[in-house]
C-alpha positions in Angstrom: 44.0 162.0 30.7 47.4 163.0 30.1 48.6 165.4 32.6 51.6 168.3 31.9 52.1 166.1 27.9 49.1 167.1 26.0 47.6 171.0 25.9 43.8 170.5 26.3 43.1 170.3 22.3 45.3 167.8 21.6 44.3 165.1 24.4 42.8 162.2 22.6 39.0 161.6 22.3 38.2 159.1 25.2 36.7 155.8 23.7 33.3 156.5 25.7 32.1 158.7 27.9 32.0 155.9 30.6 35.4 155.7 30.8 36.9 156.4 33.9 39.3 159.6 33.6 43.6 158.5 33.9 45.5 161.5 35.1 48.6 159.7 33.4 52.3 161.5 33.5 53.3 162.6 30.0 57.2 162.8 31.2 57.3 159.7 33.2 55.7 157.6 29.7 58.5 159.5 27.8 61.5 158.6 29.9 60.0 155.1 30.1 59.4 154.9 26.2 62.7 156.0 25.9 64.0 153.2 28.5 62.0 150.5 26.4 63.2 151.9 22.7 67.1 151.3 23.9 66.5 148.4 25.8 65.3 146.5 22.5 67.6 148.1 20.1 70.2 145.8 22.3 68.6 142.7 21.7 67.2 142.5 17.9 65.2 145.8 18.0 61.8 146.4 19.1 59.8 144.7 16.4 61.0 141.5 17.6 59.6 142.2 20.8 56.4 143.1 19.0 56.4 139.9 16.8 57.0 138.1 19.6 54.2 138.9 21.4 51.9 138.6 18.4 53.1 134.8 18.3 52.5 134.4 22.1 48.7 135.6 21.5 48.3 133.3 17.9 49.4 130.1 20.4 46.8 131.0 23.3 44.1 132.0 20.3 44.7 128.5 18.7 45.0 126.6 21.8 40.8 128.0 23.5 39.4 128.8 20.0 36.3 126.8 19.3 36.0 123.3 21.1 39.7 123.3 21.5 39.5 124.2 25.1 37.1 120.9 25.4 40.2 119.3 24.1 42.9 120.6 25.9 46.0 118.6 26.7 47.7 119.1 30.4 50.7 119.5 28.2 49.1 122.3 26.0 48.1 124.2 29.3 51.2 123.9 31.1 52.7 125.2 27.7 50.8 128.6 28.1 51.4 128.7 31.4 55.3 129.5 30.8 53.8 132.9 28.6 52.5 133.9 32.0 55.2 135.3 34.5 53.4 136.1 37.6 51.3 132.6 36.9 53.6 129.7 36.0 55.8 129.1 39.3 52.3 129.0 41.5 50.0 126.9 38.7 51.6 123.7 39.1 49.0 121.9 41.5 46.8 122.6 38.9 48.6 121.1 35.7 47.8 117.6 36.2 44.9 114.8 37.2 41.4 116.2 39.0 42.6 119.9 39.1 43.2 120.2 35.6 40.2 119.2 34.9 38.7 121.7 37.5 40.8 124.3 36.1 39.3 123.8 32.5 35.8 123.6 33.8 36.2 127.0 35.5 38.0 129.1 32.2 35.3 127.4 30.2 32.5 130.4 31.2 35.6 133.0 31.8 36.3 132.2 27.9 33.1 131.7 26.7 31.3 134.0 24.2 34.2 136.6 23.9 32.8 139.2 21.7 30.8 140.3 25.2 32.6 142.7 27.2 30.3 143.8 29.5 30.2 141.2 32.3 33.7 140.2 31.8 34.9 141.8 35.4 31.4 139.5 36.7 33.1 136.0 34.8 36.4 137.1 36.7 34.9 137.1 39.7 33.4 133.7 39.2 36.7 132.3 38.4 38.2 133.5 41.3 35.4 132.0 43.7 36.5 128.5 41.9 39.5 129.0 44.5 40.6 129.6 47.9 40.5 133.5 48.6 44.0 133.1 50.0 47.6 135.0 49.6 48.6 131.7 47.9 45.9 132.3 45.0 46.3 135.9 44.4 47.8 134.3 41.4 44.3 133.2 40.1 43.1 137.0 39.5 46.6 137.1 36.8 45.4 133.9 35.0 42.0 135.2 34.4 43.6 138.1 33.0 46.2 136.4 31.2 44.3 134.0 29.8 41.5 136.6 28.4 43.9 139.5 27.3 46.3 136.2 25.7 43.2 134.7 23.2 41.3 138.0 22.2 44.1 141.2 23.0 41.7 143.8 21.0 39.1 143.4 23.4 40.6 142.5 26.8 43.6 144.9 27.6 46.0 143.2 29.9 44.0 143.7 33.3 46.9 141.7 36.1 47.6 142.9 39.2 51.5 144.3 38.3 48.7 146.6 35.8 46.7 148.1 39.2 45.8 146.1 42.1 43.5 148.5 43.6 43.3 146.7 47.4 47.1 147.0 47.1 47.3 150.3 45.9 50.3 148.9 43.3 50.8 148.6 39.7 51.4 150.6 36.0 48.8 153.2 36.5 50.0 154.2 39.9 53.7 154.6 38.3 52.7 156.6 35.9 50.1 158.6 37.8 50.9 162.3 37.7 50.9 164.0 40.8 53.6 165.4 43.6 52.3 163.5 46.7 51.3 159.9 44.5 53.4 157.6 47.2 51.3 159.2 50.7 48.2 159.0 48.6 45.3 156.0 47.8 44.4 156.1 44.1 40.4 156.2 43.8 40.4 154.1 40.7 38.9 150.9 39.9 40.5 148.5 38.8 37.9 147.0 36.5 37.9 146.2 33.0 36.7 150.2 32.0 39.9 151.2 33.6 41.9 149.3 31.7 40.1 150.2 28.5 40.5 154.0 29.5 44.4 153.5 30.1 45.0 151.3 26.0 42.8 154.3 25.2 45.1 157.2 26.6 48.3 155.3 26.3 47.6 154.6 22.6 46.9 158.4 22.2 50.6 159.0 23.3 51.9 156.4 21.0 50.0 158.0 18.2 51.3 161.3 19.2 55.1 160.0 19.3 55.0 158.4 16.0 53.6 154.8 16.8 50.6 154.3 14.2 50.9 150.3 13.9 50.5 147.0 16.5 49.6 150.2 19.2 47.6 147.5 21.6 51.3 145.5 21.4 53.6 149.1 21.9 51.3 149.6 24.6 51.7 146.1 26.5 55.5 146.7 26.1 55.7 150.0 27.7 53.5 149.4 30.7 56.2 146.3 31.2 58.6 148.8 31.0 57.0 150.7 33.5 56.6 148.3 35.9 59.9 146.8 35.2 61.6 150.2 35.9 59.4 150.1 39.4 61.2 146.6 39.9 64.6 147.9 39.6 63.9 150.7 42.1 63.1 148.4 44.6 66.7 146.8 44.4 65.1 143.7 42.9 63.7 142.5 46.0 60.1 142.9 45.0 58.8 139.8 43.0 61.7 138.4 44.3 59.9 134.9 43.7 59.5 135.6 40.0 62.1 137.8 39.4 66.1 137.4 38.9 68.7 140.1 38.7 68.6 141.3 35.7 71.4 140.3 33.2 69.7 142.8 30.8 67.9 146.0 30.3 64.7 143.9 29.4 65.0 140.9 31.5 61.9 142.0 34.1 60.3 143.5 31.1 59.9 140.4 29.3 59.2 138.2 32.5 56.1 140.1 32.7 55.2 139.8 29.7 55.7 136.1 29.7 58.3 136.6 26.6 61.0 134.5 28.4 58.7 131.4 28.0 60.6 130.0 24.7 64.6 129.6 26.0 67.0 131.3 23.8 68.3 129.1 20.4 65.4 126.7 21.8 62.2 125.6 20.5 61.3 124.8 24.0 59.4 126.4 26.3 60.0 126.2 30.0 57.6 125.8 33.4 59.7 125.9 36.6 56.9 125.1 39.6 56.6 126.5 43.1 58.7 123.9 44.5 61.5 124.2 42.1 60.7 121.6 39.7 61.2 121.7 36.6 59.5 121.1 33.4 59.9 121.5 29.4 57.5 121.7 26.7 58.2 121.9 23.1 56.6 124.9 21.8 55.3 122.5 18.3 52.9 120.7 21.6 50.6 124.3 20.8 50.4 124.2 17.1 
C-alpha cells in the first residue's frame, strides 16, 4: 500500500491476496525517483543503467542454466561474484579448491527447479545452514539472494539484507515506510519472499503511475538502490564502510549495490577485490 500517493481507487490491485500489506511513502519514492532520474542523466541516462542490468542477469542466466552449474569454472564464479556488492570482498575463501566445490554443491538445490516459488525462503534457509551462523557469514543470506534474483529476476525479486533485514530492523522498505515515529518503531514485516513480491508489486504500481510501462522489475531494482543509497549518504558514509567509498558520483553507492561497478570503466574486465585486500581480475568474455 501506498500511503498519502494513491486515493483509495487508484492503489494497484495486489498480486494475491496473500500478500503482506506495504504502507510505502508516495513522497519519499518520488523525491528518490527524482534523485535516481538526475543521477543517470549525468552518466549516459537511465537506460544504460537499465541495459546494464539486463546484461548482468543474461551472464548469471548463462553461467547456472542447465548443467552449466555442474560445470562451473572457479573463474566463472568469482566472475559473478564482482556483480554482487555486499558479496564479493567476504566470498573469497570460497573461490578456490574444497570450498568451491562446497559452495557449488550447496546453490545446486538453492537453484534447482526455478519455476517453484513456494519453498524458495525453505531452500535459503538450507543454504544458509551450509555455513557458520556467524557475523562473518551474514554475507551468505545476500548470495542466496543474489544469486536467485541474478538467474530468474521475474520470479525472485531482489530479497538482500540492504532490501529488509527484519532481525536488524534495516533496509529499503523501512526507508520508504510511511509513518511519523518510523526510527523509535520495529517494523512487523517479514522479510520473506511474499514481502518482497508485495513491495515489486506496489513499487511497480507507482512506476506505472509515473509513466514507467517497460523493464518495471529493472526501474524497480534501481530505485530501491536509490533508496538505500540516499540512506548511505545520510549516514556520512560510514555505514558499509567496508563496501562502500566516498562517493565521486551521484550513483556511485547506487550501483555498488547493484553490483553495476563489477565491469571497470573503458574495460572489458571485471574486478573481485577480497576481504584481505587482494586483488583479482576476470575478463568479463570468461562468462560467455
Amino acid at each position: 500500500m501506498l500511503s498519502s500517493f494513491f486515493p483509495p481507487r487508484q492503489k494497484p490491485a495486489p498480486t494475491t491476496a496473500n500478500l503482506p500489506e506495504l504502507e510505502l511513502s508516495g513522497p519519499v519514492l518520488a523525491e528518490c525517483f527524482k534523485a535516481m532520474v538526475h543521477g543517470c542523466e549525468a552518466l549516459g541516462g537511465i537506460e544504460r543503467y537499465i541495459e546494464a542490468l539486463k546484461l548482468k542477469h543474461t551472464l548469471f542466466h548463462q553461467a547456472v542454466s542447465d548443467s552449466a552449474l555442474d560445470t562451473m569454472t572457479e573463474e566463472t564464479f568469482a566472475g559473478l561474484c564482482t556483480f554482487m556488492g555486499t558479496v564479493r570482498r567476504r566470498v573469497s575463501s570460497h573461490l578456490y579448491g574444497e570450498n568451491f566445490i562446497a559452495m557449488k554443491q550447496a546453490l545446486a538445490p538453492l537453484l534447482a527447479d526455478m519455476k517453484t516459488t513456494a519453498d524458495v525462503d525453505q531452500r535459503i534457509a538450507v543454504f544458509c545452514a551450509c555455513f557458520p551462523e556467524d557475523k562473518k557469514h551474514r554475507w551468505v543470506r545476500d548470495l542466496a539472494a543474489e544469486m536467485l534474483h541474478n538467474v530468474d529476476p521475474q520470479r525472485y525479486p531482489l530479497m538482500t539484507r540492504w532490501m529488509w533485514d527484519r532481525k536488524s530492523n534495516t533496509g529499503v522498505i523501512r526507508e520508504m515506510w510511511h509513518g511519523d515515529e518510523v526510527d523509535s518503531n520495529t517494523l512487523d514485516v517479514p522479510d520473506g519472499h511474499t514481502t518482497f513480491v508485495a513491495l515489486r508489486a506496489d513499487l511497480g504500481g507507482w512506476l506505472s503511475e509515473n509513466g514507467v510501462f517497460q523493464d518495471t522489475i529493472y526501474y524497480v531494482d534501481l530505485l530501491c538502490a536509490q533508496v538505500y543509497a540516499n540512506y548511505i549518504c545520510a549516514q556520512g558514509g560510514t555505514y558499509l564502510r567496508a563496501d562502500f567509498a566516498s562517493p565521486q558520483d551521484p550513483m556511485q553507492y547506487s550501483r555498488r549495490l547493484l553490483g553495476l561497478d563489477g565491469i571497470k570503466q573503458g574495460s572489458s574486465r571485471t574486478r573481485l577485490k577480497a576481504e584481505d585486500g587482494a586483488s583479482f581480475a576476470f575478463d568479463s568474455k570468461l562468462l560467455d
